[in-house]
C-alpha positions as CSV (number, residue, x, y, z in Angstrom):
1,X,0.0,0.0,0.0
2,X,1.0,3.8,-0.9
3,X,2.3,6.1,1.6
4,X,-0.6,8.8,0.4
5,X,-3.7,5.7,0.8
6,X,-1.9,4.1,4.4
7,X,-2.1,8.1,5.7
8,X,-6.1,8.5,3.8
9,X,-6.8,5.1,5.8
10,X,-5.5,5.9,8.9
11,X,-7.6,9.9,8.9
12,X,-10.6,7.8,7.9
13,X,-9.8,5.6,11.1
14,X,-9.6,8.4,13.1
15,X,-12.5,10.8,11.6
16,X,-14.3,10.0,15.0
17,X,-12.0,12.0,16.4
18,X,-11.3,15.2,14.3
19,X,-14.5,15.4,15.0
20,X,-14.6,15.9,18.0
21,X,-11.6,17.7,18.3
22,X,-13.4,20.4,15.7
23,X,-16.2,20.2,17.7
24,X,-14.3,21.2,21.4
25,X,-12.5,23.8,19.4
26,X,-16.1,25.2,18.7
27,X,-17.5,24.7,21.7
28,X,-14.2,26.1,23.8
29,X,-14.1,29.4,21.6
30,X,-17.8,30.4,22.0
31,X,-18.1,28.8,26.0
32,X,-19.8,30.8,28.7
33,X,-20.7,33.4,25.5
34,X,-23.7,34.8,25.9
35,X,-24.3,34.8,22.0
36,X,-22.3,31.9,21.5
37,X,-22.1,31.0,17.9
38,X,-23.6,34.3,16.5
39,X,-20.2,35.5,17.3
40,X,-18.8,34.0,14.0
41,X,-21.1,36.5,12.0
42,X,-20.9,40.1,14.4
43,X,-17.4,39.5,15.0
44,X,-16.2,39.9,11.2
45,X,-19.4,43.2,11.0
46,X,-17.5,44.7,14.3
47,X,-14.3,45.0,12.3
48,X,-15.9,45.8,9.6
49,X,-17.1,48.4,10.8
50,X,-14.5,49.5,12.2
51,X,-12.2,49.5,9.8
52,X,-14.7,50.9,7.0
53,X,-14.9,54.2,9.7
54,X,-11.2,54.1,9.3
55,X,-10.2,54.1,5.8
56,X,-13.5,54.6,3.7
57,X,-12.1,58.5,3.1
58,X,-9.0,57.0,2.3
59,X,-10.2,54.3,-0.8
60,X,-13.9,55.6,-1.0
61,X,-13.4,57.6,-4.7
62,X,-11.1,54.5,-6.1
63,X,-13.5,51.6,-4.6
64,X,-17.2,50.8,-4.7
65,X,-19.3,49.3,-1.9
66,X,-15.8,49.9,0.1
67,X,-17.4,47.6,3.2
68,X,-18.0,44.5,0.8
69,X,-14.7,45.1,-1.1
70,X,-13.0,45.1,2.4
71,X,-14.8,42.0,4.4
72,X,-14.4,39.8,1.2
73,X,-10.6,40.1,2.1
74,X,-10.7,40.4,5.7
75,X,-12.7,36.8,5.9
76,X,-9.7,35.1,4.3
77,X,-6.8,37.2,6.1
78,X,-8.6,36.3,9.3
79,X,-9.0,32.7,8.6
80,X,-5.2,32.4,7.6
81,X,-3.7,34.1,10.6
82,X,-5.8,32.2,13.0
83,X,-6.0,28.9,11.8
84,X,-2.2,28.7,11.3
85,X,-1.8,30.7,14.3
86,X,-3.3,27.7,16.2
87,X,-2.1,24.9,14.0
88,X,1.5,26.6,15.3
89,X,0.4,25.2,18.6
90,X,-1.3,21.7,18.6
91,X,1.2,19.8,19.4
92,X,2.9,21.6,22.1
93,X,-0.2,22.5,23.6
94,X,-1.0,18.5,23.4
95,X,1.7,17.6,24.9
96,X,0.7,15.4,28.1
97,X,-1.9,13.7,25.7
98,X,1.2,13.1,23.2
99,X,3.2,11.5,26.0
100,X,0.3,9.4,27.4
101,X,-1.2,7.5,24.3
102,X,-0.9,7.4,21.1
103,X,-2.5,9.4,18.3
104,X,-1.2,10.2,14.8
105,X,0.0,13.5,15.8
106,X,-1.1,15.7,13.0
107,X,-4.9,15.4,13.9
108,X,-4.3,17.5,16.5
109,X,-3.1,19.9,13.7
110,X,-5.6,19.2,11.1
111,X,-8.4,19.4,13.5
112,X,-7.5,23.2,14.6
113,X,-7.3,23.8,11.1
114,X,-10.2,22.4,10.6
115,X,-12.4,24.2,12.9
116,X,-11.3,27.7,12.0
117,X,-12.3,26.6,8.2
118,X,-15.9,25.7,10.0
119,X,-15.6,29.0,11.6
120,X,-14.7,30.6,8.3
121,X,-17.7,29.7,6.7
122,X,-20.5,30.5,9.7
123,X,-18.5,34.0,9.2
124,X,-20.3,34.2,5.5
125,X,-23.2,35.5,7.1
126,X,-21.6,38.6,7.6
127,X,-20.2,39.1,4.3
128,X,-24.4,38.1,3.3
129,X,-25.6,40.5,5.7
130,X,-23.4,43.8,4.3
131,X,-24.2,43.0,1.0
132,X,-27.8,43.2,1.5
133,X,-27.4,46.1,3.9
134,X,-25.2,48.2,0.9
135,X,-27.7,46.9,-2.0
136,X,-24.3,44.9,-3.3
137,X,-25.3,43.0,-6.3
138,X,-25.7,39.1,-5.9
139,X,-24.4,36.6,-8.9
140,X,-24.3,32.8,-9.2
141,X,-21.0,33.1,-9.0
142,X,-21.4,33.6,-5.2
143,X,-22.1,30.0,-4.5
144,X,-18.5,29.0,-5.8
145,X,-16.8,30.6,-2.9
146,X,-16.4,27.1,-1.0
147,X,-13.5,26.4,-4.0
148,X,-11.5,29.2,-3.0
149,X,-12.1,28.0,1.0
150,X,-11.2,24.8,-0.5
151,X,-8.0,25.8,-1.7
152,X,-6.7,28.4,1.2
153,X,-7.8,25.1,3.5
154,X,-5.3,23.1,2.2
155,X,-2.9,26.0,1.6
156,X,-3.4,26.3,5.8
157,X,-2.9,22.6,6.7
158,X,0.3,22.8,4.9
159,X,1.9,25.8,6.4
160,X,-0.1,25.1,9.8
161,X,1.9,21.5,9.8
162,X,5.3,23.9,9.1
163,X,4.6,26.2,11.7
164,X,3.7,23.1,14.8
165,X,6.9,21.5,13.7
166,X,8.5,24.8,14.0
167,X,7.7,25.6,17.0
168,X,8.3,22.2,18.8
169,X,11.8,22.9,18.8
170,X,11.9,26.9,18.3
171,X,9.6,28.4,20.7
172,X,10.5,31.9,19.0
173,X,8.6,31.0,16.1
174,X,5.7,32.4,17.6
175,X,6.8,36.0,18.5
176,X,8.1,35.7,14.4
177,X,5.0,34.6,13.1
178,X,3.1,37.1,14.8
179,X,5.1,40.2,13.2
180,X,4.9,38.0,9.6
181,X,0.9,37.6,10.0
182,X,1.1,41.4,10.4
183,X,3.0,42.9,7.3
184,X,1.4,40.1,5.9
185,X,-2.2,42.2,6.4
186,X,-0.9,45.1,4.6
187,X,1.3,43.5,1.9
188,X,-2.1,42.0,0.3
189,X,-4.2,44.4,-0.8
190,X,-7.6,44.0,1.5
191,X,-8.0,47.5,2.5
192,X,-6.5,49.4,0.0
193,X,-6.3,48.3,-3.9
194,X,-3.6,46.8,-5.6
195,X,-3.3,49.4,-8.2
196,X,-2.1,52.3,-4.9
197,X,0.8,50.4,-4.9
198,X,3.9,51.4,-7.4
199,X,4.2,48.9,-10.2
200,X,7.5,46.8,-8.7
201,X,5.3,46.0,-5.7
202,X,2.5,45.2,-8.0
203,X,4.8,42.4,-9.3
204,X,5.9,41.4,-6.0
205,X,2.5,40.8,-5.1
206,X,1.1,39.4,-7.6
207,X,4.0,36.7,-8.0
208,X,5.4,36.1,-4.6
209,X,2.1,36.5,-2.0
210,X,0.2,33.5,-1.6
211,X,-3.0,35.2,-0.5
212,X,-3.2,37.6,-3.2
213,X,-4.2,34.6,-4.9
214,X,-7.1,33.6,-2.7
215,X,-8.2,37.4,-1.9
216,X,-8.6,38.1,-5.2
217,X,-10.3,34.9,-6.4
218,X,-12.8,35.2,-3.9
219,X,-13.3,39.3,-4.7
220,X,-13.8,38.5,-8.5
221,X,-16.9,35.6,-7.4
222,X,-18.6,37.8,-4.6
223,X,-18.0,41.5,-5.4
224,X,-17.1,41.6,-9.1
225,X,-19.4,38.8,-9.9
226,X,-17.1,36.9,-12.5
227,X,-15.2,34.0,-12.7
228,X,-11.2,34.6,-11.7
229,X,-8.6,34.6,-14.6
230,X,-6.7,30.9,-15.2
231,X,-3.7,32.4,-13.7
232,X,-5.3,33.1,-10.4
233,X,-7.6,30.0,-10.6
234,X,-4.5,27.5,-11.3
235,X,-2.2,29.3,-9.7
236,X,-4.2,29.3,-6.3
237,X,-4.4,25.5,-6.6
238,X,-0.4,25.0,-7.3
239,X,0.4,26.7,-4.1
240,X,-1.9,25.6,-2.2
241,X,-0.6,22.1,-2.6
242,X,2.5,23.4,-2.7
243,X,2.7,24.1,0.5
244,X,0.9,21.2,2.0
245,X,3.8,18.8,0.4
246,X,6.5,21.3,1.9
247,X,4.5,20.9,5.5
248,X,3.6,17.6,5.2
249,X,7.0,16.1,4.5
250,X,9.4,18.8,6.9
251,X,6.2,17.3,9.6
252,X,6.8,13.4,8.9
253,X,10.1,14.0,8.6
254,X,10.9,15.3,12.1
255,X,7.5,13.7,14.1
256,X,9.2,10.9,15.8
257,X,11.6,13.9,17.6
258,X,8.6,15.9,18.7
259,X,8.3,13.5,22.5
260,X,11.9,14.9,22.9
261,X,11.1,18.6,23.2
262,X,7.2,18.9,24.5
């Protein structure tokens, strides 16, 4: 048997579990909340809201229905930074389990994954709410959003498998991510459009930022109403799995170390 269909059989073994390890993510995140699961849908309005306030006066001549154009790339940035940003920790943060019994260890990532994705997707209701709110225009196109979560999914397991490695054995990484997660914000355009930057950043961006790709994907389905260019489209699919083989293989590769250093 394969190496890819022994690791397919042993996630369908344990599906039981991801399950439920989604599941206490959910429940833990939204626990003695009064509002509890509605939180997925104000919290993305909130910033919103905020950030519209903040820079409408800025980008309100060059961009139209400014609040759309900015949660349709705030849902993604959101989902990236905190997905991976708890991927970085599920194994060190399962460490006493780890040591105790044994579990393929990247459930534990997968499943944080995982339940920010399920997160990701309650959060749409937001994004339907504005639109209805501002009078946005709604197009078929809308209801192929799931194949750019799809792809930034798979894009997050991989670098969400880099990052718990990582940080087993280089507790820095987490003070490093946190300053990457933010230049990453405001080195894709989400609240400002690409075209403000000068043309050799244009370049940069478009060839060397991984969620350009998604961001703009998902902005040509919900606010522009068209399907995204074959560059974008293919392009968001090669680095998306990409990165999972980089994170999947630097993970297998250095797994059997990870009791050592929890």
């Amino acid at each position: 048997m394969s190496t890819f269909r022994y690791r397919i059989n042993v996630l369908y073994q344990y599906k039981d579990l991801v399950r439920e390890l989604v599941s206490r993510d959910l429940k833990l995140k939204y626990r003695r909340s009064f509002l509890g699961y509605v939180w997925s849908v104000l919290n993305p309005l909130l910033i919103m809201l905020v950030l519209t306030v903040v820079f409408s006066t800025m980008f309100n001549k060059n961009i139209d229905n400014y609040p759309v154009y900015l949660l349709t790339g705030r849902i993604l940035y959101d989902f990236l930074k905190i997905s991976t940003n708890s991927a970085m920790k599920s194994i060190t943060g399962n460490a006493a389990l780890l040591k105790k019994t044994y579990v393929p260890k990247y459930i534990f990532t997968l499943a944080k994954i995982t339940s920010c994705m399920v997160d990701t997707v309650l959060s749409m209701g937001a994004l339907i709410i504005v639109m209805l709110v501002t009078g946005a225009r709604f197009s078929w196109t809308f209801l192929l959003f799931p194949v750019v979560i799809l792809q930034i999914y798979i894009f997050c397991c991989g670098l969400g498998f880099l990052l718990a490695t990582l940080n087993v054995f280089f507790r820095d990484i987490t003070y490093i991510y946190n300053a990457v997660t933010t230049a990453w914000l405001y080195l894709t355009p989400i609240i400002y459009p690409l075209e403000r930057l000068p043309k050799i950043l244009q370049l940069l961006v478009k060839g060397l930022n991984p969620l350009y790709y998604y961001v703009a994907q998902f902005r040509d389905l919900i606010y522009g109403c068209h399907l995204p260019g074959p560059r974008i489209f293919f392009g968001g699919w090669i680095i998306a799995f990409l990165m999972l083989i980089i994170g999947v293989t630097v993970f297998q590769r250095m797994k059997d170390k990870f009791i050592l250093y929890i």
